[in-house]
C-alpha positions as CSV (number, residue, x, y, z in Angstrom):
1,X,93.7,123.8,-45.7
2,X,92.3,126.0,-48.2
3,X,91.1,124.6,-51.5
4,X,89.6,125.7,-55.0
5,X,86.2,126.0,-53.6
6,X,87.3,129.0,-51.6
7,X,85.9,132.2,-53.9
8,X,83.4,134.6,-54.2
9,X,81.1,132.0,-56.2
10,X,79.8,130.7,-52.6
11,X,79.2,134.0,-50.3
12,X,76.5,132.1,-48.1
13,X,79.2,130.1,-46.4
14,X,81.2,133.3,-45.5
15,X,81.2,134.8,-42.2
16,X,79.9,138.5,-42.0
17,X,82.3,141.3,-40.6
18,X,80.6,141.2,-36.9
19,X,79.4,137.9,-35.5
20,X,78.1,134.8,-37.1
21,X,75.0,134.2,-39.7
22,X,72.4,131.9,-39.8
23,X,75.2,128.6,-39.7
24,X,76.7,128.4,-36.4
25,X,78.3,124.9,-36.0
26,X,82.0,124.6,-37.0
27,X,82.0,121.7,-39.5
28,X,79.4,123.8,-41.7
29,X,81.4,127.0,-41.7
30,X,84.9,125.1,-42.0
31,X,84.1,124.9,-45.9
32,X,84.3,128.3,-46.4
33,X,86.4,129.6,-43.6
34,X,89.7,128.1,-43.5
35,X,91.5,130.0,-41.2
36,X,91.8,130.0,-37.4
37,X,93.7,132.7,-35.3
38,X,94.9,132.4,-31.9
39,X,96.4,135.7,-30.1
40,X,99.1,134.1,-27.5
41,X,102.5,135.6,-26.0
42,X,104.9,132.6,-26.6
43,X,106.6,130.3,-23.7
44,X,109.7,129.2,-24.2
45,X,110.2,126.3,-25.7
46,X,111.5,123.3,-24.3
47,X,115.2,122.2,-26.0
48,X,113.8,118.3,-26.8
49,X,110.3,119.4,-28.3
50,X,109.4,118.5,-31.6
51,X,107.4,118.4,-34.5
52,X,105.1,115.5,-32.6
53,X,104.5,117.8,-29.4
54,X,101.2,119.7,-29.5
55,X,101.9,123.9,-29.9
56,X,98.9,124.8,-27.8
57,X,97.7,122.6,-24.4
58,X,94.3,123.2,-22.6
59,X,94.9,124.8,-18.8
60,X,93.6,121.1,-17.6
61,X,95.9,119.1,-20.1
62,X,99.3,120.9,-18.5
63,X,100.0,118.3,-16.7
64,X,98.9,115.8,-18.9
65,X,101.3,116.8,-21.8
66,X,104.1,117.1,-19.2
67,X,104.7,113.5,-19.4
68,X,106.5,110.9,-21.1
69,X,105.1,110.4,-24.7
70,X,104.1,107.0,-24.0
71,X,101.9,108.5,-21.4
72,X,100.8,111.4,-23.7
73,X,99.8,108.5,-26.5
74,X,98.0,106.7,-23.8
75,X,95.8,109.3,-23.1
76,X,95.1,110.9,-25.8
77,X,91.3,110.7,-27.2
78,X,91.0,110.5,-30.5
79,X,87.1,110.6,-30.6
80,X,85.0,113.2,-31.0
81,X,84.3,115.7,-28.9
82,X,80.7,117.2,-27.6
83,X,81.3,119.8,-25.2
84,X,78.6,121.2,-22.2
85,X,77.3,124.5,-21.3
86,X,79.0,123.5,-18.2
87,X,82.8,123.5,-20.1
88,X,81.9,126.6,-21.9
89,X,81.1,128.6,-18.7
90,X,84.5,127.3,-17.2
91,X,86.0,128.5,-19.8
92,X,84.2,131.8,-20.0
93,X,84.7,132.4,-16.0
94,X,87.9,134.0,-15.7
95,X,87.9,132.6,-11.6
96,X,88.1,128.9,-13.3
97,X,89.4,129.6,-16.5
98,X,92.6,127.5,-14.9
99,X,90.9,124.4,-15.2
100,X,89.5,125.0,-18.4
101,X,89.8,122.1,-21.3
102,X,89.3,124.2,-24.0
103,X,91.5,126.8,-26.1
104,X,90.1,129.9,-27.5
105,X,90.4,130.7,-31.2
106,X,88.8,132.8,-33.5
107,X,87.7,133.2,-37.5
108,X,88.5,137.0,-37.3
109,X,91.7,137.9,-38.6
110,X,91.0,141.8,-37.7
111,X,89.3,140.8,-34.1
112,X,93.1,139.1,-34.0
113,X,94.7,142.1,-34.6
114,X,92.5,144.1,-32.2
115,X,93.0,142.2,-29.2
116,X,96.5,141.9,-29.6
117,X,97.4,145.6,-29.9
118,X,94.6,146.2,-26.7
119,X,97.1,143.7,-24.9
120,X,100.6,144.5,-26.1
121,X,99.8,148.2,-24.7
122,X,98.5,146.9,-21.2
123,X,100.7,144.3,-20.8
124,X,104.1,144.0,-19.3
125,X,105.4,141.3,-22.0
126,X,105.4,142.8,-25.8
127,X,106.0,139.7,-27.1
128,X,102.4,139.1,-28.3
129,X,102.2,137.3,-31.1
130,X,99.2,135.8,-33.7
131,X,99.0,132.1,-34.8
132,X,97.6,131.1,-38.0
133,X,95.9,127.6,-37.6
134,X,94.2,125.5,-40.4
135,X,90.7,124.9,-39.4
136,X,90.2,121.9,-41.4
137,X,92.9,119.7,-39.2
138,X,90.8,120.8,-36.1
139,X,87.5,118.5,-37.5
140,X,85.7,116.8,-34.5
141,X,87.8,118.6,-31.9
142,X,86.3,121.8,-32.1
143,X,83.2,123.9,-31.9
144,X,81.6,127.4,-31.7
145,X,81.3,128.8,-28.1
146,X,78.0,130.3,-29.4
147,X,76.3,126.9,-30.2
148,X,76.9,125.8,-26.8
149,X,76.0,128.9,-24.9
150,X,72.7,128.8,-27.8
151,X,72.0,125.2,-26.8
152,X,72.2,125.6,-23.6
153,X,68.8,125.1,-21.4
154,X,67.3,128.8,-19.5
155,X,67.3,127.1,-16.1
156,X,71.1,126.2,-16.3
157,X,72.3,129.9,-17.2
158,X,74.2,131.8,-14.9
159,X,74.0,135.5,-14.6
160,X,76.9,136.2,-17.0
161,X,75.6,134.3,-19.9
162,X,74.6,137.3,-21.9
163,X,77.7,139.1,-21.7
164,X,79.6,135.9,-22.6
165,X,77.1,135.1,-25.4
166,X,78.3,138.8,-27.0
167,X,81.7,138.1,-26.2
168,X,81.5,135.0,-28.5
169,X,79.1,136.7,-31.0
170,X,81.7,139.7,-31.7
171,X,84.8,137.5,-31.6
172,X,83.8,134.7,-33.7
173,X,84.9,132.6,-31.2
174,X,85.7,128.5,-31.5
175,X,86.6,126.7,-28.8
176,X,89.4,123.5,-29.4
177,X,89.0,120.7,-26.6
178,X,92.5,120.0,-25.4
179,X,95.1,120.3,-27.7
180,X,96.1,121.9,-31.0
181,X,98.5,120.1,-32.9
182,X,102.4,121.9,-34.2
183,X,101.4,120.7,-37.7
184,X,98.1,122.4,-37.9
185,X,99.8,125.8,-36.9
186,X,101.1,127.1,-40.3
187,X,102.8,130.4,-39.0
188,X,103.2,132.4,-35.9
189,X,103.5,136.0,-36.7
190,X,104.5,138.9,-33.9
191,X,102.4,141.8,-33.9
192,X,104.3,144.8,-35.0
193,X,105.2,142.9,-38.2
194,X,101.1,142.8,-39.0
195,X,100.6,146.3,-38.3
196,X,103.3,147.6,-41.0
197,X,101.5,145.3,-44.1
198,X,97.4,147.4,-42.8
199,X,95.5,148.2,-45.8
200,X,95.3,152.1,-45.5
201,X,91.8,152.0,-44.4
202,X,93.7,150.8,-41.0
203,X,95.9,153.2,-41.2
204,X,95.7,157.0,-39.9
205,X,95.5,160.1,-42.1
206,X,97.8,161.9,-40.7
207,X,100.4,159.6,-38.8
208,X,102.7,163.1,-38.2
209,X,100.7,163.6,-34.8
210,X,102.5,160.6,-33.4
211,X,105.8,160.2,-32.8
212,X,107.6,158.7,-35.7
213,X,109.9,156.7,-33.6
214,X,106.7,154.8,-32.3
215,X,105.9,151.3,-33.3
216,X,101.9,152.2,-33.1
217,X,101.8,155.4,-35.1
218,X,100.4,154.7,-37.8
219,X,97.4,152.8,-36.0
220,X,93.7,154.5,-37.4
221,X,91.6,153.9,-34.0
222,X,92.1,154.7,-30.7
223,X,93.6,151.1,-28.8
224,X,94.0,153.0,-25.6
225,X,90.0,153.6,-25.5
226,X,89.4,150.5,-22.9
227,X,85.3,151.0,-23.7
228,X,85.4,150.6,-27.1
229,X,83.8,147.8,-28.2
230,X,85.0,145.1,-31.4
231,X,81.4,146.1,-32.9
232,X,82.1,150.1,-32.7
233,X,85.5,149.8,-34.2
234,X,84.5,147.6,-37.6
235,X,82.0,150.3,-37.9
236,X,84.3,152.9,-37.8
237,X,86.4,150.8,-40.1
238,X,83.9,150.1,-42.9
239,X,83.1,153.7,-42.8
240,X,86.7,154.7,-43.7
241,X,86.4,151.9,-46.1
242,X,83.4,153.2,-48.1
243,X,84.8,157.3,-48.1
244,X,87.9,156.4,-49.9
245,X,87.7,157.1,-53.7
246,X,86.8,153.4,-56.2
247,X,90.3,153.3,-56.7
248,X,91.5,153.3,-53.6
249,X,89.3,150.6,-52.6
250,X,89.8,148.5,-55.4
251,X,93.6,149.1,-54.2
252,X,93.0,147.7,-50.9
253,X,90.7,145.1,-51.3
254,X,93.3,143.3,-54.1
255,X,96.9,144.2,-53.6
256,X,96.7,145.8,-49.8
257,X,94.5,142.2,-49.2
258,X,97.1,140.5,-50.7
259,X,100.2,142.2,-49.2
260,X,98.5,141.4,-45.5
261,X,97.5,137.9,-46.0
262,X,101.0,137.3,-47.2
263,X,102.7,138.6,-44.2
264,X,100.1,136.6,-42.0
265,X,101.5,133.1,-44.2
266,X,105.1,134.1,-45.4
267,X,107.4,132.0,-43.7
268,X,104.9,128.9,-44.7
269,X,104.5,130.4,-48.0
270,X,108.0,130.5,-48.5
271,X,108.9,127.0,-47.3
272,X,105.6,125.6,-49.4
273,X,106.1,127.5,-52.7
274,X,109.1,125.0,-54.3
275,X,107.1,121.3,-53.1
276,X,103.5,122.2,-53.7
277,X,102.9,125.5,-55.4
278,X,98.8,124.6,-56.0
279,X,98.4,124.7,-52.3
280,X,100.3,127.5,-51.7
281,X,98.7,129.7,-54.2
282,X,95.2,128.5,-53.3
283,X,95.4,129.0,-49.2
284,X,97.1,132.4,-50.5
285,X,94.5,133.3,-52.9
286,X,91.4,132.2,-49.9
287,X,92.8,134.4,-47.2
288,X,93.6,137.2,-49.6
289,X,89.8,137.2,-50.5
290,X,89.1,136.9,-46.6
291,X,90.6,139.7,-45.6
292,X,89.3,141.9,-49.0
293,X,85.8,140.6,-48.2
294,X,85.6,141.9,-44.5
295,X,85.4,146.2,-45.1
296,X,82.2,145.9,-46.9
297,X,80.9,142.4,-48.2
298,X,78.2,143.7,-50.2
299,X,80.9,145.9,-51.9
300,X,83.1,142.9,-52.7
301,X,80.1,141.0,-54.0
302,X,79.2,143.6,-56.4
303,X,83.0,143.7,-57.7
304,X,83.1,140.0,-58.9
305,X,86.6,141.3,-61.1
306,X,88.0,141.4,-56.9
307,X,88.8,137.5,-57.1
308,X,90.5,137.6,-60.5
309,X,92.7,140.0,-59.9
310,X,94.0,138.9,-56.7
311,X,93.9,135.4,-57.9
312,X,96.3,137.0,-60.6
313,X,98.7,138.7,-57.9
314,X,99.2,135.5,-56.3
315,X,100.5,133.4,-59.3
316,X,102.9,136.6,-60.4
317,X,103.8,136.9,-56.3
318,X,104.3,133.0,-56.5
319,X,106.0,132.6,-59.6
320,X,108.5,135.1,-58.5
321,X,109.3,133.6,-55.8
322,X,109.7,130.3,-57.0
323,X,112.2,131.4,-59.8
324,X,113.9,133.3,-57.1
325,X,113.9,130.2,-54.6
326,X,115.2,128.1,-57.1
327,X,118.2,130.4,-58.5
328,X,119.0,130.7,-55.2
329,X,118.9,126.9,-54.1
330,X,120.9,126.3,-57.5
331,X,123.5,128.9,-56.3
332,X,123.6,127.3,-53.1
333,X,124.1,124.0,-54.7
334,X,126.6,125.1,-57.5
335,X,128.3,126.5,-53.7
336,X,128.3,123.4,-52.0
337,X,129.6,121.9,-55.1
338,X,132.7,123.8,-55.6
339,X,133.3,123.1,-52.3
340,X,133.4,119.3,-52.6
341,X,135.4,119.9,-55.3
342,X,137.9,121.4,-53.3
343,X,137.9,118.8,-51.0
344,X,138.0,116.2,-53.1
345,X,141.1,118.0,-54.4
346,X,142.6,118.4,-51.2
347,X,142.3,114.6,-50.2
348,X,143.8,113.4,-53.7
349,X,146.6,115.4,-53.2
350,X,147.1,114.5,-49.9
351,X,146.8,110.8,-51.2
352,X,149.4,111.8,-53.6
353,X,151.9,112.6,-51.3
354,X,151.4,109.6,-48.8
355,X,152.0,107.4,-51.9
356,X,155.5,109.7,-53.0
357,X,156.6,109.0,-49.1
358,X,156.5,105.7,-49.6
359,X,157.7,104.9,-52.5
360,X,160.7,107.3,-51.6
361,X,161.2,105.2,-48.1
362,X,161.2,101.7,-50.1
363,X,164.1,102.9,-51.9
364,X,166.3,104.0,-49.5
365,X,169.0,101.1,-48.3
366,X,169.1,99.4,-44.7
367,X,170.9,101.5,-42.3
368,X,174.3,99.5,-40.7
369,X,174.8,99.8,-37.2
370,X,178.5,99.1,-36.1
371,X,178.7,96.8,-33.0
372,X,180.2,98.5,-30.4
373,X,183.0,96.2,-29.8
374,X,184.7,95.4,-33.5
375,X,184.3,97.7,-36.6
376,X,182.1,96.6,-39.6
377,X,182.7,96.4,-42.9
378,X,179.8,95.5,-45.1
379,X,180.9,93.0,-48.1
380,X,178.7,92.9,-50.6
381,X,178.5,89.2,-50.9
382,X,179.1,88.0,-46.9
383,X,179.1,84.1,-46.6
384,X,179.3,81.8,-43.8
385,X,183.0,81.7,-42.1
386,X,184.9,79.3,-39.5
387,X,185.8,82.2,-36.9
388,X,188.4,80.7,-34.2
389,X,189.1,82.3,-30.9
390,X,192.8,83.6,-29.8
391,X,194.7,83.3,-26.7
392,X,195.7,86.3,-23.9
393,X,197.7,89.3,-25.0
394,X,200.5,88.1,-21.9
395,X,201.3,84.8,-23.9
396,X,202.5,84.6,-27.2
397,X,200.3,84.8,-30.1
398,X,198.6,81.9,-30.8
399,X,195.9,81.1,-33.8
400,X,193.3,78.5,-33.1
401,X,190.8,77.6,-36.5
402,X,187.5,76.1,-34.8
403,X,184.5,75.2,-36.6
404,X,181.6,77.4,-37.6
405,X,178.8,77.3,-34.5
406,X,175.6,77.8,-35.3
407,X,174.0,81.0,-33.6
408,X,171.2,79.6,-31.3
409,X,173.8,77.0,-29.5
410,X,176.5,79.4,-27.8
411,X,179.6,78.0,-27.1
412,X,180.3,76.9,-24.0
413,X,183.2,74.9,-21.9
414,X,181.1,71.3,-22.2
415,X,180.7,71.6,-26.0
416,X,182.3,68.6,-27.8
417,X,185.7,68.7,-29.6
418,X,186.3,69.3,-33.2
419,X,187.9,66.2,-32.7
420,X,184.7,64.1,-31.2
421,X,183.0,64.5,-34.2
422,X,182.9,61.5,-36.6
423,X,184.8,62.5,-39.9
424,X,184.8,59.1,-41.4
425,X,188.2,57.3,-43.1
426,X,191.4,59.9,-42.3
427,X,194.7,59.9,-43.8
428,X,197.5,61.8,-42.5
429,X,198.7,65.3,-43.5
430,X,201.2,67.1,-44.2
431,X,204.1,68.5,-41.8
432,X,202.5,71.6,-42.0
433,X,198.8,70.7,-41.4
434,X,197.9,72.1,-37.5
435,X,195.7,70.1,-34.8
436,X,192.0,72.0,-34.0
437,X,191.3,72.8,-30.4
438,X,188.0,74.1,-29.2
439,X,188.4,77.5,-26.5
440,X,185.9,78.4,-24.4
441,X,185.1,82.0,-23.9
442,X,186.3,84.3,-21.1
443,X,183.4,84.6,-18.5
444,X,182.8,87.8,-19.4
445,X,181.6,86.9,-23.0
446,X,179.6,84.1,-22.6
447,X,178.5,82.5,-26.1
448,X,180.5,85.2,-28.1
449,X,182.8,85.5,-30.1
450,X,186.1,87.6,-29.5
451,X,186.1,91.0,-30.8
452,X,189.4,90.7,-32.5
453,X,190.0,89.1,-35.6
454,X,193.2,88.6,-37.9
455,X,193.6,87.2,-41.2
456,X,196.4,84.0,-41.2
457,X,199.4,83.2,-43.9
458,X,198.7,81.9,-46.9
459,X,200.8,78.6,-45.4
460,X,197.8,77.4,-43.0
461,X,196.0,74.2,-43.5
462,X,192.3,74.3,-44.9
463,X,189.6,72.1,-43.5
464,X,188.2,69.7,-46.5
465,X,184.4,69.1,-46.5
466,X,183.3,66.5,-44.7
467,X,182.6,63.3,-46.6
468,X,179.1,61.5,-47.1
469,X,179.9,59.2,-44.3
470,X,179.9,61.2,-41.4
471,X,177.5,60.9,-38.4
472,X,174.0,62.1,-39.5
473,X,173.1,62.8,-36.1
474,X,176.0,65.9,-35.9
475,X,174.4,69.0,-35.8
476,X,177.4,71.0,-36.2
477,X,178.5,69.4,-39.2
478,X,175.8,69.9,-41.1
479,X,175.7,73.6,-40.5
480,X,179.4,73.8,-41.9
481,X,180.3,74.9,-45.1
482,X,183.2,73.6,-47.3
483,X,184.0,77.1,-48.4
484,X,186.0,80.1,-46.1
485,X,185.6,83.7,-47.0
486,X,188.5,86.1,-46.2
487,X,187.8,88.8,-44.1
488,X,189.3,92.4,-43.2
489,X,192.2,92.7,-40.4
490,X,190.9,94.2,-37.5
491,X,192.7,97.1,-36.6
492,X,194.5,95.8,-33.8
493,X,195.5,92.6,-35.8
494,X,199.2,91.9,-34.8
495,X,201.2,91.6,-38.7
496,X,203.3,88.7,-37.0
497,X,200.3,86.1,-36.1
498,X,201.0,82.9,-36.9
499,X,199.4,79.1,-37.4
500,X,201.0,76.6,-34.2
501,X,201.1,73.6,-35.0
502,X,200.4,72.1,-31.4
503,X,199.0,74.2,-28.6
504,X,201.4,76.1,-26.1
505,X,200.7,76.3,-22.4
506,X,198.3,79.3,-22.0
507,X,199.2,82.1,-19.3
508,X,197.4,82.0,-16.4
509,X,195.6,85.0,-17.7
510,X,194.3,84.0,-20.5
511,X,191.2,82.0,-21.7
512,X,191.2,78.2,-20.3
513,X,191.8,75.9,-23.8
514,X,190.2,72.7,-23.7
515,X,192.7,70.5,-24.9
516,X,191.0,67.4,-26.6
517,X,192.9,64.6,-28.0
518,X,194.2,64.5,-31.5
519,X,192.2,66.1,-33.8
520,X,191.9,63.6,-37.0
521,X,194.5,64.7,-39.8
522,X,192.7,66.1,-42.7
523,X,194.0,64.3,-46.7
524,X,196.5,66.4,-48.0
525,X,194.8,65.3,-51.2
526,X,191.8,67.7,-50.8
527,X,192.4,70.9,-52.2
528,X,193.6,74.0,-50.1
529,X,191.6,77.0,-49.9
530,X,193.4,80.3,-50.6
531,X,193.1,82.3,-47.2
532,X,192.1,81.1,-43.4
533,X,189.9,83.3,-41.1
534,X,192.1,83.3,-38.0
535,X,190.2,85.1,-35.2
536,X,192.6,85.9,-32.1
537,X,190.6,87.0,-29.0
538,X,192.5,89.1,-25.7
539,X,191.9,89.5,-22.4
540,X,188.9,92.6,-21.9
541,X,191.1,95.0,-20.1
542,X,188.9,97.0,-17.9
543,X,189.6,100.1,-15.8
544,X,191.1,99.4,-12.5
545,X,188.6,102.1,-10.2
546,X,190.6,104.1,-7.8
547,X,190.3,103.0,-4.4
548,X,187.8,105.0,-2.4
549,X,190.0,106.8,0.6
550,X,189.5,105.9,3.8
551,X,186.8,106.3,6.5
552,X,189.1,107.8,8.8
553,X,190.6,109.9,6.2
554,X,187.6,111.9,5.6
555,X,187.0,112.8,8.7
556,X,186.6,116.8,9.4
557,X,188.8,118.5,12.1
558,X,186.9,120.6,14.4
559,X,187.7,124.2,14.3
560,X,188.8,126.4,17.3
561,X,185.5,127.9,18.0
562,X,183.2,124.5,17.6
563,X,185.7,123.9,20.7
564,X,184.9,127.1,22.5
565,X,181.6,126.4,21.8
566,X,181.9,122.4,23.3
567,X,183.5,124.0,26.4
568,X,180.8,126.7,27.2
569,X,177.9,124.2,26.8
570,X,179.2,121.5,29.1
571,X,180.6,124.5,31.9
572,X,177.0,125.7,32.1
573,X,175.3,122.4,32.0
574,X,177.6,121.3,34.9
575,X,176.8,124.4,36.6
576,X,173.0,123.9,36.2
577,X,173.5,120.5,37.8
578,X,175.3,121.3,40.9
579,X,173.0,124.5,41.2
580,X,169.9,121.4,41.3
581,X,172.0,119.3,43.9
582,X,173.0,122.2,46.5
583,X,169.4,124.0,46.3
584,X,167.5,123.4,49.0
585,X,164.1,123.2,46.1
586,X,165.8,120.7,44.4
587,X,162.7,118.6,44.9
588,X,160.4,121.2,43.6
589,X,163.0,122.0,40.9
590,X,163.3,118.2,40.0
591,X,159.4,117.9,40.0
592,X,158.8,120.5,37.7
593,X,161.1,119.5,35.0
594,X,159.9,116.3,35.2
């Protein structure tokens, strides 16, 4: 990367406009030339490359890089390389340039642009673009293909060497063994946006003998010429430099410098200009002066004013563009803001109404569900109640009272008698106190209770509370409660129901009774309880199904011409048959339908 050092202070380290100087090795001309160019027409990339991937590969290193990572870390050589004169000729010879391991580069910015326009008119692809390296990251790993061709011994030269020795001469040429690394590259720039930013020395006079519509018009030198030479055309060049008037030139070695070397760096400049504006300025400022210093150095060296000023372009250029970065990066912020605002909006009122839904749900009451079989009636304060089961609809009315059964033991024929269970000390009752009988349920409601229910006379015993000494062991008694809490008439509650004293003889129809002995009388001293629930069950009538009619009943009669039909089919059958047995081929006959 460029540094401080890079002005006009130090001249002897600068590269001439053809060829090199006195200093040919790389690491000497690296202080003052910090720039590499490479002219290239891009590959497609693949999707999974990044940052750690080398941009440019050696011909011989294809295969090489083409590998897993691991593989490419594995043989990668981190030492120093000293190439041959044997390398540079394969590299040189166009017949083995395949299996070359170096890749050609250059320190002239203008050679660059020359030899891309000469191949973006011969060439199919148009795509030709020019990389802008960092010579400084390449330490170690590169060298001038003119020291090795200069090196090399008189005996070991092939008959080319001459022409490749100009070649190198002309085209400043360095030669990077194997790789070149994605974060030396600092921009990759297409042609045609180069040849628009020209200082007008590069330019033509009179561009009106083009087309207009053409990309090249504007061009000052002949690219279609395939025999002119790089050393012809910077002549021609400098000459146009030198006929222009002082100000002209002073025009285009400061801002026309500086409008070129910032279309050569402006996507880097761009990106580098907010995190480290020194270094940006400075590699600015170094390839400005590069490209000022190349029409006529001994011009540039005489106008020492030429590196102020541009080093004044840059900062304005750069402070600019940071302002202008960072309004926009604050607009973009003050953006992204407003729009996590609004989300943040959006979720709190969503929250909002989650919490409304819920608190809207808690307060809405429990939904009753009728049973199918008996209406409802929701009470607002329901308590535990004896229910008793009734007798068929055939027989007369009949109200049983039986104890209250807990819900998880269903009632069933072999359940013990009200009266089995151990009361303690009776005394008799009154003439009007009734026995309790336990029913069992109809077959059809097992462990249920019956769907009817009826509220008794006022005149019907109460069951007391059983004293302390009863059995501890009964479950059912300790379920009980003293207390018995009137409930609505069902709607098919007959007015006339009525407590028996004793139980009747049930009709055959109706519920079996399990008739226990005599129930212990309750104390007629215990207080009686205003109402009785008296639950009276009947028979489920269900519907009787027609009967299905008969097999034989459903049969179809056949009509008159399925008859016809009948009697055709068996006359001609009958007549196929004898026709068999009287023919004299019946054997034929009989073998061929069989």
């Amino acid at each position: 990367m460029a540094s401080t050092s890079a002005n006009p202070d130090h001249p002897n380290g600068s590269l001439p406009q053809y060829g090199f100087g006195q200093i040919i090795d790389f690491e000497s001309l690296v202080a003052n030339n910090h720039f590499l160019f490479r002219v290239y027409t891009p590959k497609e990339l693949s999707p999974l490359a990044d940052d750690s991937e080398p941009f440019f590969v050696a011909p011989k290193f294809d295969q090489r890089y083409a590998r897993s990572p691991a593989d490419v870390q594995s043989y990668r050589d981190h030492r120093s390389h000293i190439g041959t004169y044997d390398d540079v000729v394969r590299h040189m010879d166009w017949t083995t340039k395949a299996s070359s391991t170096y890749i050609s580069t250059s320190f002239s910015f203008i050679w660059s642009i020359w030899e891309a326009l000469k191949r973006y008119h011969s060439g199919i692809k148009k795509d030709v673009q020019i990389a802008v390296i960092d010579a400084s990251a390449l330490s170690g790993r590169a060298v001038t293909a003119v020291q090795l061709l200069r090196d090399s011994v008189p005996s070991e030269r092939r008959s080319e060497h001459w022409k490749w020795y100009r070649f190198a001469q002309e085209s400043q040429s360095v030669l990077v063994y194997e790789s070149i690394p994605a974060s030396a590259v600092l921009t990759s720039i297409p042609l045609i946006s180069l040849l628009e930013k020209l200082p007008s020395y590069f330019l033509r006079q009179n561009p009106s003998e083009f087309p207009k519509d053409s990309v090249l018009s504007s061009v000052g030198w002949d690219y279609t010429e395939k025999k002119l030479s790089f050393r012809r055309f910077s002549q021609e060049m400098s000459a146009r430099f030198l006929q222009l008037s002082p100000e002209v030139r002073l025009q285009d070695t400061t801002a026309g410098s500086v409008r070129l070397a910032l279309a050569f760096l402006r996507p880097w400049f761009h990106q580098t200009i907010v995190e480290d504006f020194q270094t940006a300025t400075v590699t600015l400022c170094a390839l400005s002066f590069s490209i000022a210093h190349w029409p006529g150095q001994w011009w540039a060296q005489e106008h020492a004013e030429l590196w102020d000023l541009i080093h004044a372009m840059v900062l304005s250029i750069a402070e600019e563009i940071r302002v202008t970065q960072r309004e926009r990066d604050s607009k973009e912020v003050s953006r992204l803001q407003g729009v996590i605002d609004e989300l943040d909006d959006v979720v709190q009122k969503y929250k909002g109404e989650i919490t409304s839904r819920r608190k809207s749900a808690q307060k809405l009451k429990p939904l009753l569900i009728p049973s199918p079989h008996r209406p409802v009636t929701a009470h607002p304060s329901p308590t535990p109640f004896i229910p008793s089961l009734g007798v068929s609809r055939m027989g007369p009315q009949q109200a049983i009272v039986t104890p209250l059964t807990p819900p998880t033991s269903p009632i069933s024929p072999k359940a013990p008698s009200f009266s089995d269970l151990s009361l303690g000390p009776q005394t008799p009752t009154s003439a009007t106190s009734t026995s309790w009988t336990l029913l069992s349920v109809d077959d059809r409601f097992p462990g249920s209770f019956s769907p009817e229910m009826s509220i008794s006379s006022p005149k019907s015993t109460s069951l007391a509370s059983p004293t302390a000494e009863h059995d501890p062991i009964d479950p059912v008694l300790s379920l009980l409660d003293p207390r018995s809490v009137p409930l609505p008439p069902s709607p098919t509650e007959s007015s006339t129901s009525t407590l028996l004293s004793e139980p009747s003889t049930p009709h055959p129809s109706s519920p079996k009774l399990l008739n226990p002995p005599a129930a212990p009388e309750v104390s007629s001293d215990l207080p009686s309880l205003p109402e009785q629930l008296v639950v009276t069950q009947e028979p489920l009538l269900l519907p009787t199904p027609e009967p299905l009619p008969r097999r034989e009943n459903l049969r179809k009669l056949p009509t008159l011409a399925e008859t016809a039909s009948c009697l055709v089919t068996g006359f001609l059958i009958g007549a196929f048959i004898t026709l068999c047995l009287l023919s004299p081929h019946r054997r034929t006959m009989l073998t061929h339908l069989t």
